[in-house]
PDB file of N, CA, C, O and CB in Angstrom:
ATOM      1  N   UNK A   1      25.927 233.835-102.793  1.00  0.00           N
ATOM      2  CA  UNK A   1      25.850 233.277-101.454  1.00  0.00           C
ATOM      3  C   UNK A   1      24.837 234.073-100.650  1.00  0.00           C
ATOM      4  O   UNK A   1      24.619 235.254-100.920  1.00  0.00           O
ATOM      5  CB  UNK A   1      27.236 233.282-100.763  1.00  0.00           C
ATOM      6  N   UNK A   2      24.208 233.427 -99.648  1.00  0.00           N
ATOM      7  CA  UNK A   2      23.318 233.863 -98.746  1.00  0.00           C
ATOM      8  C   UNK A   2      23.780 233.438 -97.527  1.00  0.00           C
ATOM      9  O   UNK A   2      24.165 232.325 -97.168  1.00  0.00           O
ATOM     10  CB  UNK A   2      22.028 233.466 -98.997  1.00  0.00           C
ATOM     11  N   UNK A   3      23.603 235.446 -96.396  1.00  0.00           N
ATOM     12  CA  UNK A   3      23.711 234.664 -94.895  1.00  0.00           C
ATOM     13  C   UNK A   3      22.279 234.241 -94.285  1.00  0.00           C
ATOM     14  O   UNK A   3      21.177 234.701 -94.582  1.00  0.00           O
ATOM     15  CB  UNK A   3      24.454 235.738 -93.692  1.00  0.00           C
ATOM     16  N   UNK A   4      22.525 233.468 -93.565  1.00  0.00           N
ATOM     17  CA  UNK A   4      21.498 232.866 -92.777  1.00  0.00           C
ATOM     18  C   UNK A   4      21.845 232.736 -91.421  1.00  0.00           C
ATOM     19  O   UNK A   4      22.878 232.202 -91.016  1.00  0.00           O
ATOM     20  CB  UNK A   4      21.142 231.623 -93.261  1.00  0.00           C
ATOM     21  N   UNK A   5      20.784 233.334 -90.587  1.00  0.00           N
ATOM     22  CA  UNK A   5      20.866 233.037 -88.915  1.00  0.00           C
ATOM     23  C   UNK A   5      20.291 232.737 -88.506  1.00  0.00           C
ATOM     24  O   UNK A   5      19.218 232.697 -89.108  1.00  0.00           O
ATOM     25  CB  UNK A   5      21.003 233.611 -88.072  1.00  0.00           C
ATOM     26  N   UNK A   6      20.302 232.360 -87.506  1.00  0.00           N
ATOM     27  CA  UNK A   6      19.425 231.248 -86.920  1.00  0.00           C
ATOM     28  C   UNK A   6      19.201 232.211 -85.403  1.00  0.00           C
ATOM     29  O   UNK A   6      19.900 232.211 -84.389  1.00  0.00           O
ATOM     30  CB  UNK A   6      20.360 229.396 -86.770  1.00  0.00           C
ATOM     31  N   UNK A   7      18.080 232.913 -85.688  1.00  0.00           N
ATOM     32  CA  UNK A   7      17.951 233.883 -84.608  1.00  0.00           C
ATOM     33  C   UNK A   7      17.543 232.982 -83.308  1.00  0.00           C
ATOM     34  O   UNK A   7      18.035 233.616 -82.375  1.00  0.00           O
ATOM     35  CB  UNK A   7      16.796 235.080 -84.995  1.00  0.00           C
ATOM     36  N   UNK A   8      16.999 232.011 -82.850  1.00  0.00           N
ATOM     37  CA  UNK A   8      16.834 231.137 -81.801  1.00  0.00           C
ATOM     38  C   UNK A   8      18.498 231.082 -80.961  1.00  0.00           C
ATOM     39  O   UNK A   8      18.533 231.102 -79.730  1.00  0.00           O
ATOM     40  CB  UNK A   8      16.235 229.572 -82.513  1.00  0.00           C
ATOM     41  N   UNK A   9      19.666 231.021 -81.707  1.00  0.00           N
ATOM     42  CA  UNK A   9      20.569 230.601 -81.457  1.00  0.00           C
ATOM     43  C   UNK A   9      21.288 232.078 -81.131  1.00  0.00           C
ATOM     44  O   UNK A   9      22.013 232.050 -80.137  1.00  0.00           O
ATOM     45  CB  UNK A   9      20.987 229.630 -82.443  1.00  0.00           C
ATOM     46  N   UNK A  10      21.212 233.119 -81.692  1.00  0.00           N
ATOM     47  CA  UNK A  10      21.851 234.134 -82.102  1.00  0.00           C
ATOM     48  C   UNK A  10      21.765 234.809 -80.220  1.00  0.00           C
ATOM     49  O   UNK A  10      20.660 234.995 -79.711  1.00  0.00           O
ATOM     50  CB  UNK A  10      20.985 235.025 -83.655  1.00  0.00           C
ATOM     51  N   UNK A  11      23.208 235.117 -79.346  1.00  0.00           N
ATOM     52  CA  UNK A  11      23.059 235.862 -78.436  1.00  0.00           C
ATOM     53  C   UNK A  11      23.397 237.383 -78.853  1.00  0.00           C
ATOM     54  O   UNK A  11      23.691 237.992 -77.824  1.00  0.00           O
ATOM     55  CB  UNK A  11      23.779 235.319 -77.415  1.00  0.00           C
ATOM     56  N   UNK A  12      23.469 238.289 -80.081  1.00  0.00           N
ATOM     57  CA  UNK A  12      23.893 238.896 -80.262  1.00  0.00           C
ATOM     58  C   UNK A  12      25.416 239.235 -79.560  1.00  0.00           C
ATOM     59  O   UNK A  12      25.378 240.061 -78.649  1.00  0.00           O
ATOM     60  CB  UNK A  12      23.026 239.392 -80.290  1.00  0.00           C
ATOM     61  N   UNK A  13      26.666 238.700 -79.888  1.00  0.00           N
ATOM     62  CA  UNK A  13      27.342 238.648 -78.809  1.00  0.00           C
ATOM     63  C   UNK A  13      27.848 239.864 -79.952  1.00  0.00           C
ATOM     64  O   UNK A  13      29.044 239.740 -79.689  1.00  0.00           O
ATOM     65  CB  UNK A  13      28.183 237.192 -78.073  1.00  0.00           C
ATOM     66  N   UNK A  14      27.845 240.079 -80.165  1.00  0.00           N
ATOM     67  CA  UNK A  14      28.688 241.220 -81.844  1.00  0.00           C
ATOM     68  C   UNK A  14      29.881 240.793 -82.734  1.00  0.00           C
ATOM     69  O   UNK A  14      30.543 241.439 -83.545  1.00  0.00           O
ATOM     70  CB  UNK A  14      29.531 242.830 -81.313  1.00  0.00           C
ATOM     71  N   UNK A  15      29.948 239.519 -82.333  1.00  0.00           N
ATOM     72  CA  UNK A  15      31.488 238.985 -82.957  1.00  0.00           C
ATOM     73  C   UNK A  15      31.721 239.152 -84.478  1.00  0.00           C
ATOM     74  O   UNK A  15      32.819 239.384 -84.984  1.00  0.00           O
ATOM     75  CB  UNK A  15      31.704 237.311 -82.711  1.00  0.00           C
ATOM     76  N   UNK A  16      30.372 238.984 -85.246  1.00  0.00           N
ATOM     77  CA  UNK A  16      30.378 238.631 -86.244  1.00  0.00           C
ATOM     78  C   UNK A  16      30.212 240.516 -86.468  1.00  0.00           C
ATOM     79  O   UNK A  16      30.799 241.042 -87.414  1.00  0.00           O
ATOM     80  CB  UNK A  16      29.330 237.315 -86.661  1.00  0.00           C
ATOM     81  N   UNK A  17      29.672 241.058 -85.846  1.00  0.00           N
ATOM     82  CA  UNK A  17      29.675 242.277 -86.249  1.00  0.00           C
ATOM     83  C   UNK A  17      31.416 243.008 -86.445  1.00  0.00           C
ATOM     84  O   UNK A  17      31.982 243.584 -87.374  1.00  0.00           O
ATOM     85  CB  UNK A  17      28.704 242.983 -85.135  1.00  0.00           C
ATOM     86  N   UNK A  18      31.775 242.656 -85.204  1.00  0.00           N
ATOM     87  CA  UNK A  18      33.453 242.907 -85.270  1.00  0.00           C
ATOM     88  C   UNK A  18      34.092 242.188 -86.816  1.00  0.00           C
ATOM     89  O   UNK A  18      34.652 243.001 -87.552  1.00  0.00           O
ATOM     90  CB  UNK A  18      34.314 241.950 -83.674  1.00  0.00           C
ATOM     91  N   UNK A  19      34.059 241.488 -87.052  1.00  0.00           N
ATOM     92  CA  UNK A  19      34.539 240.603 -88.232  1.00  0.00           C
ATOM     93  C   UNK A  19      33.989 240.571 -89.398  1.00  0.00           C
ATOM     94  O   UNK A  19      34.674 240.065 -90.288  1.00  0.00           O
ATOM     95  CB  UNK A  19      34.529 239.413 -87.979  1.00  0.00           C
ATOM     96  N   UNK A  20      32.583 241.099 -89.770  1.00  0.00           N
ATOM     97  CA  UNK A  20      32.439 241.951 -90.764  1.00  0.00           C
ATOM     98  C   UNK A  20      31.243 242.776 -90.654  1.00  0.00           C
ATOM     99  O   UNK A  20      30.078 242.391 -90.554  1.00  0.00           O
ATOM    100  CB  UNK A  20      32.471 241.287 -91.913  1.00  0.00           C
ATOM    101  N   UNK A  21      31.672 243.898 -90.684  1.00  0.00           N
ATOM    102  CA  UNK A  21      31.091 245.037 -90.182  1.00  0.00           C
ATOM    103  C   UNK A  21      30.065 246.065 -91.851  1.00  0.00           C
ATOM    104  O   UNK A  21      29.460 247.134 -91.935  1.00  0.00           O
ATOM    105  CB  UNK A  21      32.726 245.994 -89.327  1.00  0.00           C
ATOM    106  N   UNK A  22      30.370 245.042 -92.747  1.00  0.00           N
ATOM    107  CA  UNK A  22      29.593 245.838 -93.863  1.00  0.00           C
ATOM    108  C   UNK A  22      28.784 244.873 -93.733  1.00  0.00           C
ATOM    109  O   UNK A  22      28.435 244.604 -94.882  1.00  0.00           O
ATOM    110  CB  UNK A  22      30.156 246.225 -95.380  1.00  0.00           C
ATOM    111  N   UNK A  23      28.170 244.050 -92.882  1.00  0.00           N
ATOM    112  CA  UNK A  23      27.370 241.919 -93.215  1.00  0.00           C
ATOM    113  C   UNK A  23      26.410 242.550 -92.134  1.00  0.00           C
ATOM    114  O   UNK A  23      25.326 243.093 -92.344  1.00  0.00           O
ATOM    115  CB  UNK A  23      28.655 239.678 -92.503  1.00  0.00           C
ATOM    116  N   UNK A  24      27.150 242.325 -90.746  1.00  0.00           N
ATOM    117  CA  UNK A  24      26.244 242.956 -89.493  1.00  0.00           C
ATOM    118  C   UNK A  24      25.894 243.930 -88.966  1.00  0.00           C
ATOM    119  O   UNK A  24      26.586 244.921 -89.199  1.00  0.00           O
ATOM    120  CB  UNK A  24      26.437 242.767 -88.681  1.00  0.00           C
ATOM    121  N   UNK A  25      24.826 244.085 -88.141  1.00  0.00           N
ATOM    122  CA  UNK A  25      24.701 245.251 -86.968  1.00  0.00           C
ATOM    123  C   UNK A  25      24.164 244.756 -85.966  1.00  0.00           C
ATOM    124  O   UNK A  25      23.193 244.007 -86.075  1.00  0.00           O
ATOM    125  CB  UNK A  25      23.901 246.476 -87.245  1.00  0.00           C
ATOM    126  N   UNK A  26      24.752 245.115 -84.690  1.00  0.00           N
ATOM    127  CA  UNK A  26      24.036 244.942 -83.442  1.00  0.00           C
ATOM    128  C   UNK A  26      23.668 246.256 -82.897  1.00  0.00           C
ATOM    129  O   UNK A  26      24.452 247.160 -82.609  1.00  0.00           O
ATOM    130  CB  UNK A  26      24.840 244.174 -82.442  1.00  0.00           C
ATOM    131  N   UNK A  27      22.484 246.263 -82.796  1.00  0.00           N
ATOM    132  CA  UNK A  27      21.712 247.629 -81.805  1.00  0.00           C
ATOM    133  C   UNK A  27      21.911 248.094 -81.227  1.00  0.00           C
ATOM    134  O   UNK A  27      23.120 247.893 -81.103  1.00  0.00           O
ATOM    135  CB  UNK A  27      20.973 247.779 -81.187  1.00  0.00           C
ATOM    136  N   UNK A  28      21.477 249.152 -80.167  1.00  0.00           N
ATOM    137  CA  UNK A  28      21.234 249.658 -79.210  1.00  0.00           C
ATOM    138  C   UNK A  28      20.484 248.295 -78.290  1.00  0.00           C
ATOM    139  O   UNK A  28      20.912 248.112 -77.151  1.00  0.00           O
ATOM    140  CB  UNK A  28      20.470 250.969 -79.578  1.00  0.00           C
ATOM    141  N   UNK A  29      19.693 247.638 -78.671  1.00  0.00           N
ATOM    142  CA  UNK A  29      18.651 246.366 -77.790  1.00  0.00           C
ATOM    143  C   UNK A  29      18.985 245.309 -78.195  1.00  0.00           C
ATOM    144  O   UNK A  29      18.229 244.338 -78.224  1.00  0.00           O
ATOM    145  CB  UNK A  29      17.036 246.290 -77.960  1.00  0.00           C
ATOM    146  N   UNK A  30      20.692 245.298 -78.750  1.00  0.00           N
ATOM    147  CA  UNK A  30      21.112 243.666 -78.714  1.00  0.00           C
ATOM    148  C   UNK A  30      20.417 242.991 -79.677  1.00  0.00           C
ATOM    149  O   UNK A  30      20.455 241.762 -79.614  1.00  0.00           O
ATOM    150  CB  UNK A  30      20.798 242.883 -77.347  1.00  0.00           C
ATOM    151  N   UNK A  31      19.637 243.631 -80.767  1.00  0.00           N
ATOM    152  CA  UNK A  31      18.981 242.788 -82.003  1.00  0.00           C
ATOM    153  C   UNK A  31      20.412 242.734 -83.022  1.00  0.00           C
ATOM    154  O   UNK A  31      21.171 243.682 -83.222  1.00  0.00           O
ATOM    155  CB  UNK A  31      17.373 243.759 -82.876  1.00  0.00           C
ATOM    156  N   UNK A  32      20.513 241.560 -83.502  1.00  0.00           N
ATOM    157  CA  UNK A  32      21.101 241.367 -84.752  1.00  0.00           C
ATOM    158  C   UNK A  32      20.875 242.010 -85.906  1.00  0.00           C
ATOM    159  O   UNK A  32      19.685 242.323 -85.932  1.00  0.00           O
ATOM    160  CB  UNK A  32      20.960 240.350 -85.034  1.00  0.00           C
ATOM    161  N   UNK A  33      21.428 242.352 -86.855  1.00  0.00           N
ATOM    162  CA  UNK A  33      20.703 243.105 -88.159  1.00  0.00           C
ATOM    163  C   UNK A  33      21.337 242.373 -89.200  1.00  0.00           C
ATOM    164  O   UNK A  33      22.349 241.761 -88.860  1.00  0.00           O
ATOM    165  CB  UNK A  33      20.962 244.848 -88.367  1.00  0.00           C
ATOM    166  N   UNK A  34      20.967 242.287 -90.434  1.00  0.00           N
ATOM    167  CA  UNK A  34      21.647 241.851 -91.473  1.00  0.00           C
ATOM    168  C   UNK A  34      21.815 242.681 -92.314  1.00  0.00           C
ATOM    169  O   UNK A  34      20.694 242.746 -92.819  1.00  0.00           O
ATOM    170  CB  UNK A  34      21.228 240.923 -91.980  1.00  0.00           C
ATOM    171  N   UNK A  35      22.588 243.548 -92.962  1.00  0.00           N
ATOM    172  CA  UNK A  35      22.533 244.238 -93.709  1.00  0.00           C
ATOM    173  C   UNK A  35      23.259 244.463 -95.216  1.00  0.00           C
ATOM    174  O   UNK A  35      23.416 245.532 -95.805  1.00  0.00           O
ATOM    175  CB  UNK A  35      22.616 244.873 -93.019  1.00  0.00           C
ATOM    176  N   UNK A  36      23.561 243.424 -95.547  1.00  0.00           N
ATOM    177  CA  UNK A  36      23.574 242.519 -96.981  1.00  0.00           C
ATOM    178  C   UNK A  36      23.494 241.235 -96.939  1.00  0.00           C
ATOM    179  O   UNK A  36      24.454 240.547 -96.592  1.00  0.00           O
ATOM    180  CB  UNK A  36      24.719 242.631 -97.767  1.00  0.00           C
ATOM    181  N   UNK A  37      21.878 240.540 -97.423  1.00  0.00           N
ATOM    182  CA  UNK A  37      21.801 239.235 -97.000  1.00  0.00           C
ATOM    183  C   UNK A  37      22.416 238.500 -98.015  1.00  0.00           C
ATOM    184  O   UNK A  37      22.874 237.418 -97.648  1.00  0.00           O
ATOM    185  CB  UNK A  37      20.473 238.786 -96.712  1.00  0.00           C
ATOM    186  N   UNK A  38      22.633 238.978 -99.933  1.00  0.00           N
ATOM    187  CA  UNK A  38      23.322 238.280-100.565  1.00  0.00           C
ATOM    188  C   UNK A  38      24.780 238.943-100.767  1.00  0.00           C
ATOM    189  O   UNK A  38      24.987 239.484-101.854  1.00  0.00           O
ATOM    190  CB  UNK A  38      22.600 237.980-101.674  1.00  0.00           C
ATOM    191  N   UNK A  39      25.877 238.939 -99.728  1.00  0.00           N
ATOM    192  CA  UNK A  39      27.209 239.483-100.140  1.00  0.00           C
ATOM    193  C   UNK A  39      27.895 239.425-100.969  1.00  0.00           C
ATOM    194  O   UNK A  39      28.444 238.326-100.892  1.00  0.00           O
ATOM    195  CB  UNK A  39      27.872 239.346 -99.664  1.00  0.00           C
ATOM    196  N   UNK A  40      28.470 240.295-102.310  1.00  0.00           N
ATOM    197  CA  UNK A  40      29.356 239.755-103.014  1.00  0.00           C
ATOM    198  C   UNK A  40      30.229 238.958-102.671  1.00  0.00           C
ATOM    199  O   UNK A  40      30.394 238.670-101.486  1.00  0.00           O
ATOM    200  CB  UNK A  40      29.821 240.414-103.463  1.00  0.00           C
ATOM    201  N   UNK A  41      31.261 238.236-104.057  1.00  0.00           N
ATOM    202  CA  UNK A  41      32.227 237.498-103.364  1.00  0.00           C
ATOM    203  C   UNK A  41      33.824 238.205-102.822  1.00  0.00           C
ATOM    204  O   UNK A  41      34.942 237.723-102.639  1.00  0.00           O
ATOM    205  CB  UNK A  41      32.432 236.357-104.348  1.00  0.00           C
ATOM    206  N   UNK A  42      33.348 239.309-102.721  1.00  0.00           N
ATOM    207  CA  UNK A  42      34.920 239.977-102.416  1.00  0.00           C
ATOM    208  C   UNK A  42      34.403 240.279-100.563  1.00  0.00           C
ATOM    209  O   UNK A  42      35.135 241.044 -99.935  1.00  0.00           O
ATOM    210  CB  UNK A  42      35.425 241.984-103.723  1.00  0.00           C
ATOM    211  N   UNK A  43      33.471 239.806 -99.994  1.00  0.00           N
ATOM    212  CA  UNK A  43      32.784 239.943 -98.879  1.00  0.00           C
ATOM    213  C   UNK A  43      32.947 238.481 -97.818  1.00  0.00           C
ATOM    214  O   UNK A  43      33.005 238.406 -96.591  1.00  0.00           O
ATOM    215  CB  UNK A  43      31.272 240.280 -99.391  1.00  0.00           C
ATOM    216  N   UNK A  44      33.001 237.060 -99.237  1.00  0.00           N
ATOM    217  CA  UNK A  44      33.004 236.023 -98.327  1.00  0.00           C
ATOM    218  C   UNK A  44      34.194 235.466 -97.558  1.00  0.00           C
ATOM    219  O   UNK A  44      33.813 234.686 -96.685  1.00  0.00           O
ATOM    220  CB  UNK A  44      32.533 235.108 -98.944  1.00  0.00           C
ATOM    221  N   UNK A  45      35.656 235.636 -97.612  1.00  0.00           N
ATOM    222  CA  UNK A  45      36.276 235.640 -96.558  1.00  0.00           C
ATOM    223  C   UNK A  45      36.089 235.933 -94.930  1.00  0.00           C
ATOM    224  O   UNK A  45      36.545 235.339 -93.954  1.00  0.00           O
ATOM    225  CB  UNK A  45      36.906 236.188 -96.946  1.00  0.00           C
ATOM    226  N   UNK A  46      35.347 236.936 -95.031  1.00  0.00           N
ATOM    227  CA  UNK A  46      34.522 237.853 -93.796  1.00  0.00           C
ATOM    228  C   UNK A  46      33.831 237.309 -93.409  1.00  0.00           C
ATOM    229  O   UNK A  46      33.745 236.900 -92.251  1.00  0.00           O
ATOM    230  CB  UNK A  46      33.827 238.979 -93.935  1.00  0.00           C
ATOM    231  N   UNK A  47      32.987 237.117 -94.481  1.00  0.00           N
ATOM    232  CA  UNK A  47      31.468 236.244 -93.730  1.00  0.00           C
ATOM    233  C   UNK A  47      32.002 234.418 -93.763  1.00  0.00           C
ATOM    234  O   UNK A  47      31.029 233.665 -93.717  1.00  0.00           O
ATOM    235  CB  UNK A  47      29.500 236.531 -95.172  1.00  0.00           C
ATOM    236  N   UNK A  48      32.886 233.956 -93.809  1.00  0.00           N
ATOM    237  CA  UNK A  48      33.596 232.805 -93.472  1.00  0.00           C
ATOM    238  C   UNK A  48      33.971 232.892 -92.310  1.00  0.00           C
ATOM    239  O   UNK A  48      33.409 232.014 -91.655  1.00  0.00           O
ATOM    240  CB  UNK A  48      34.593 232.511 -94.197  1.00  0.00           C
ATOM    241  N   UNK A  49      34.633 233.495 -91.704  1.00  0.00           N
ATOM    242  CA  UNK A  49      35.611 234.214 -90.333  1.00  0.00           C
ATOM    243  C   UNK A  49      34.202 234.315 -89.720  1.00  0.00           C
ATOM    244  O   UNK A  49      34.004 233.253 -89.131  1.00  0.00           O
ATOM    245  CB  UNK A  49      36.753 236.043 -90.534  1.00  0.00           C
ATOM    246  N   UNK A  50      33.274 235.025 -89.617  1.00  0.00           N
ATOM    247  CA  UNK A  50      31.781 235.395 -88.690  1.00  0.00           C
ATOM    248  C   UNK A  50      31.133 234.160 -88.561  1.00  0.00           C
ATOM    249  O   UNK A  50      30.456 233.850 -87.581  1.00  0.00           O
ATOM    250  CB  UNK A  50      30.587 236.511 -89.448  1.00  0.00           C
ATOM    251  N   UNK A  51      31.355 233.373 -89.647  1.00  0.00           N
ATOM    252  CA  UNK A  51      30.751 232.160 -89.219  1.00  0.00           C
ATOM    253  C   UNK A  51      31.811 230.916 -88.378  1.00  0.00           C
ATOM    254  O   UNK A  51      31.272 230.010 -87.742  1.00  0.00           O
ATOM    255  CB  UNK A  51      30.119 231.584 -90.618  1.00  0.00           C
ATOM    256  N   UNK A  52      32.637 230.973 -88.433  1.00  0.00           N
ATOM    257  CA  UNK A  52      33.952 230.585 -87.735  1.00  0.00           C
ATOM    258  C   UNK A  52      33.827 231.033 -86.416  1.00  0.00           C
ATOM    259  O   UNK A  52      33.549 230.339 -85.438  1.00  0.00           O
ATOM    260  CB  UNK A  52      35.246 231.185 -88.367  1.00  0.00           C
ATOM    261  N   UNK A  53      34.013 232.034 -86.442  1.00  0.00           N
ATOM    262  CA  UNK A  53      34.006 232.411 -84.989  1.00  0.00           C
ATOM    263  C   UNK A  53      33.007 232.678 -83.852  1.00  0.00           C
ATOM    264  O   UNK A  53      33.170 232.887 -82.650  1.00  0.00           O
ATOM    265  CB  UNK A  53      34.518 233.322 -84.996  1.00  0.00           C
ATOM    266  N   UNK A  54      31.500 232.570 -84.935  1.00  0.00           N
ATOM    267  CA  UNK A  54      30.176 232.914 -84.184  1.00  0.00           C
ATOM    268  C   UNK A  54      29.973 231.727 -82.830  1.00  0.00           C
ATOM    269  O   UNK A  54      29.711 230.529 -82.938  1.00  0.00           O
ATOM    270  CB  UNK A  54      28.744 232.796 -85.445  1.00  0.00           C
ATOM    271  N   UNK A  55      30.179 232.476 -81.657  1.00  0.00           N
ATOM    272  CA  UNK A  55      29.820 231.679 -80.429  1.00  0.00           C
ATOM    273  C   UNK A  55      28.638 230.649 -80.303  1.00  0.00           C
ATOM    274  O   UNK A  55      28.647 229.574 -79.703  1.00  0.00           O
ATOM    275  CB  UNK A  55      29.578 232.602 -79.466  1.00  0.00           C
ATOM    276  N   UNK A  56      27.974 231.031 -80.765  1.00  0.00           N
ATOM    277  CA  UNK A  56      26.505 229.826 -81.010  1.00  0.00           C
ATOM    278  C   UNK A  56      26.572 229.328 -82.206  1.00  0.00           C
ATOM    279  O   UNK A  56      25.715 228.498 -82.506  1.00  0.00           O
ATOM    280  CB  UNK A  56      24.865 230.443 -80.976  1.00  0.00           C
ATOM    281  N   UNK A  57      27.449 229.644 -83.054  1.00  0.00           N
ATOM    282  CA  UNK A  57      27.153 228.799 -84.334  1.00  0.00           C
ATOM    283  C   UNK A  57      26.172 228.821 -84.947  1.00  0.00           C
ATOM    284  O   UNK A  57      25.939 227.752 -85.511  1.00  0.00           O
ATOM    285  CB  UNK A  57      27.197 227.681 -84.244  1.00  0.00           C
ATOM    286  N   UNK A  58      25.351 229.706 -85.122  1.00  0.00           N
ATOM    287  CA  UNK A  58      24.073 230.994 -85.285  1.00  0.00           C
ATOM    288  C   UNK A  58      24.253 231.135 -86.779  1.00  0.00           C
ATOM    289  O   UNK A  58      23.209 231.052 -87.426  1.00  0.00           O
ATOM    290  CB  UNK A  58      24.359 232.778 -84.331  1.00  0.00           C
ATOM    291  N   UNK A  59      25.485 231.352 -87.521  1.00  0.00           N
ATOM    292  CA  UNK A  59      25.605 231.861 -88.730  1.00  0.00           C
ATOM    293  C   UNK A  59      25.900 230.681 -89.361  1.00  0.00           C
ATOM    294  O   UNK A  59      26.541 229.792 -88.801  1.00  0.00           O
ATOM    295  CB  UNK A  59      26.533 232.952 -88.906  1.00  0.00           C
ATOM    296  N   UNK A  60      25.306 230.566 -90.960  1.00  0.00           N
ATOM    297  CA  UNK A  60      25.779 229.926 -91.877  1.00  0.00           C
ATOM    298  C   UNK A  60      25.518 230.908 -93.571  1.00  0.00           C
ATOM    299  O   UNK A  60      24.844 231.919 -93.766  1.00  0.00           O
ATOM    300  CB  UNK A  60      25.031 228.426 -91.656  1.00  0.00           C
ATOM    301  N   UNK A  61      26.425 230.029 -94.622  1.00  0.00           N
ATOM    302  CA  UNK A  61      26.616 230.448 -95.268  1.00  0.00           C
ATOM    303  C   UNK A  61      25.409 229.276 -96.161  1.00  0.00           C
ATOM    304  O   UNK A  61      25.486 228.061 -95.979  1.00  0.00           O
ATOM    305  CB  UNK A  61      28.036 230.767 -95.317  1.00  0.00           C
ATOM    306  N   UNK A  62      24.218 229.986 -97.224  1.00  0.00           N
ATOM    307  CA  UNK A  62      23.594 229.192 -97.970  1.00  0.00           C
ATOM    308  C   UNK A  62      23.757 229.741 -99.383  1.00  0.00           C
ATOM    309  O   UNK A  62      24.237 230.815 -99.744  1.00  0.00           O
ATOM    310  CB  UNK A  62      22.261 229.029 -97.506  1.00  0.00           C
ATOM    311  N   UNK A  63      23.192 228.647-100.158  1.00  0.00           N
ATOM    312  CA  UNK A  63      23.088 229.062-101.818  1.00  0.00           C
ATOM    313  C   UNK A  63      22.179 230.510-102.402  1.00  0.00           C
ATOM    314  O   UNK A  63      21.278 230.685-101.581  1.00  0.00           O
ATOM    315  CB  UNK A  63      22.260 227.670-102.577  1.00  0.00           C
ATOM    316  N   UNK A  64      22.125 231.250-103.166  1.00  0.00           N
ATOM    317  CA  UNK A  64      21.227 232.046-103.574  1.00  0.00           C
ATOM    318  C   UNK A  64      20.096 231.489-104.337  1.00  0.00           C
ATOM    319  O   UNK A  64      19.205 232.231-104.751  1.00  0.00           O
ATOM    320  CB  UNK A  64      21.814 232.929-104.210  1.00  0.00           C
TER     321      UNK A  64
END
């Protein structure tokens, strides 16, 4: 699996950072980070929930 964001959309609000915190980072300047773009699958529950709960709907989950 691959995350994908849609930085146009992305307010860095940190939600997804709260909800999985080995997937995201938010900055010091409110930039998003990705920091495993292909997550194992013991990771995608998490990155299900970040995309669930992402306020802009910014995150999706794609194929590798």
């Amino acid at each position: 699996m691959k995350v994908i964001v849609d930085f146009d959309l992305c307010e860095a609000n940190a939600v997804c950072m709260a909800t999985a915190p080995e997937i995201f980072r938010v900055d010091e300047n409110d930039m998003l980070h990705i920091l495993i773009e292909h997550p194992g699958e013991n990771l995608r529950k998490k990155l299900e929930e970040a995309v669930r709960l992402c306020p802009r709907q910014a995150i999706s989950i794609g194929k590798d």
